[in-house]
N, C-alpha and C positions, 0 to 999 in steps of 0.2 A: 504494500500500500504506500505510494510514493507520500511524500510529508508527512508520514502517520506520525513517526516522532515528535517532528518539531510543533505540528498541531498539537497534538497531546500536551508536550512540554507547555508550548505558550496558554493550554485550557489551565493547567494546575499552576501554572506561577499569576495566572488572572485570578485564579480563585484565591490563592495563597493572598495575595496585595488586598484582596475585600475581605479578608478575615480579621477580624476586631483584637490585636494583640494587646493586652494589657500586662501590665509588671505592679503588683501589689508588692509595697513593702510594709506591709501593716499583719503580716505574718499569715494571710487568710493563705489555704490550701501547703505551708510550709510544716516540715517536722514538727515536732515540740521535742525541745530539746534545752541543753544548758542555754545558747548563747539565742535560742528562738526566741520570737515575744510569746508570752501567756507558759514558756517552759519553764522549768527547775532552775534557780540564780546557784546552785549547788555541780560540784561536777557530777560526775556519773558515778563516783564512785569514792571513798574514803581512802587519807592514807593507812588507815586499819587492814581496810580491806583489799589496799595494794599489800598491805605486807603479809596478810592474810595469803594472797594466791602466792606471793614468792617462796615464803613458807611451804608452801604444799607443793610448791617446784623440787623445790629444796628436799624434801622430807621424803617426797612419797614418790612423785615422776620422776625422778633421777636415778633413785635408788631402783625404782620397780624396772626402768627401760633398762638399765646394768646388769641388772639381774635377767629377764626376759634375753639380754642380748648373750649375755656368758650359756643360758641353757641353750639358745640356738647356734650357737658357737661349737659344743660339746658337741651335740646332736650333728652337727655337719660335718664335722672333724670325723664322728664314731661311722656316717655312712660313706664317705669318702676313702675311709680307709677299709671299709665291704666292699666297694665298690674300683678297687683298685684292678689294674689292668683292664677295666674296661674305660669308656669312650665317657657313659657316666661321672665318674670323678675327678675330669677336671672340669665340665660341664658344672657341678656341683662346687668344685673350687672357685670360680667363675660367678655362681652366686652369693658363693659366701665375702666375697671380695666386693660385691653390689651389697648386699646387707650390710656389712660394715661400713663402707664410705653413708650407704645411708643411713645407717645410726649412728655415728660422728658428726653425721649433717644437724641430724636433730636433738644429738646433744648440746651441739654448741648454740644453736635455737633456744633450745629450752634455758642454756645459760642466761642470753644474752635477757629472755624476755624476764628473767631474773634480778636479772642485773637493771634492769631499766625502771621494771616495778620498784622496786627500792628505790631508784634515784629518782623516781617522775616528782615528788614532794618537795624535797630540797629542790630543784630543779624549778615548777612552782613559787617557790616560796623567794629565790634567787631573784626569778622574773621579779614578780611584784616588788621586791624592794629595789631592783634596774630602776625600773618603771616609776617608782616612786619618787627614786633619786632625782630623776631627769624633769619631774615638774614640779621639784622643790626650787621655791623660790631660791636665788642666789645672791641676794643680799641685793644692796642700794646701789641704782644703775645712775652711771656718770649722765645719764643722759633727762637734762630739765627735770633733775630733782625726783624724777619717776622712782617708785621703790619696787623692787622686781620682787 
C-alpha cells in the first residue's frame, strides 16, 4: 500500500498534538512515598532496622550460604572423583568452578549490602549536617552593612 506509513504516521502524530497533556505537580496520580506530597516525612525505614537486616546478613546469610556452599563443595568433589575416567568429571569440574565464582559473587554482594546498611545513617546524618553547614549564616557581610 504505497504511503500507508507515512499516512499512518502523520494520523497518530495529529492525534498525539490534540491530546490534552497535563503535568500535575500537586502529587495527584504520583506514588506516596517519603519525598511524595500526602506521603511519610519519615524514611522507609529505621536505623534499627538497617542494623537489624545487616545483622541477619551477618548472622545467619553468610554463615548458612558457607555452609550450603562447603556441603556442595564435598558433594562435587565425592562425584567427581566416581566419576573419574569418564567425560563426566570434568564436565562436573567445570560446574563446580561456575558454582564457586558464583558464590564469591554473592558473597561479596551480601558483604557489600552489609557494609552499606550500617553506613546509610552516619552517611544521613553527614549529609544533613553538609547541608546545614552551607546555609548557616557566615557572619556580617562587608557589603552595606547587610548581616549574612
Amino acid at each position: 500500500m504505497p504511503g500507508g506509513f507515512d499516512q499512518e504516521w502523520g494520523q497518530l502524530r495529529d492525534d498525539a498534538a490534540d491530546r490534552q497533556v497535563d503535568m500535575r505537580l500537586n502529587g495527584t496520580g504520583a506514588p506516596a512515598g517519603p519525598t511524595a506530597p500526602g506521603g511519610s516525612a519519615t524514611f522507609a525505614s529505621t536505623p534499627a532496622e538497617k542494623s537489624a537486616t545487616a545483622d541477619t546478613i551477618q548472622n545467619e546469610l553468610e554463615p548458612r550460604t558457607r555452609t550450603a556452599t562447603e556441603h556442595a563443595d564435598e558433594a562435587t568433589n565425592t562425584a567427581v572423583k566416581g566419576f573419574e575416567g569418564w567425560d563426566t568429571a570434568p564436565g562436573l569440574k567445570k560446574v563446580a568452578e561456575t558454582w564457586d565464582g558464583q558464590v564469591k559473587a554473592l558473597m561479596g554482594r551480601l558483604g557489600a549490602e552489609k557494609v552499606q546498611l550500617r553506613g546509610t545513617f552516619g552517611l544521613v546524618v553527614r549529609n544533613d549536617i553538609g547541608l546545614g553547614d552551607r546555609f548557616r549564616p557566615v557572619g556580617r557581610s562587608g557589603l552595606h552593612g547587610v548581616q549574612g
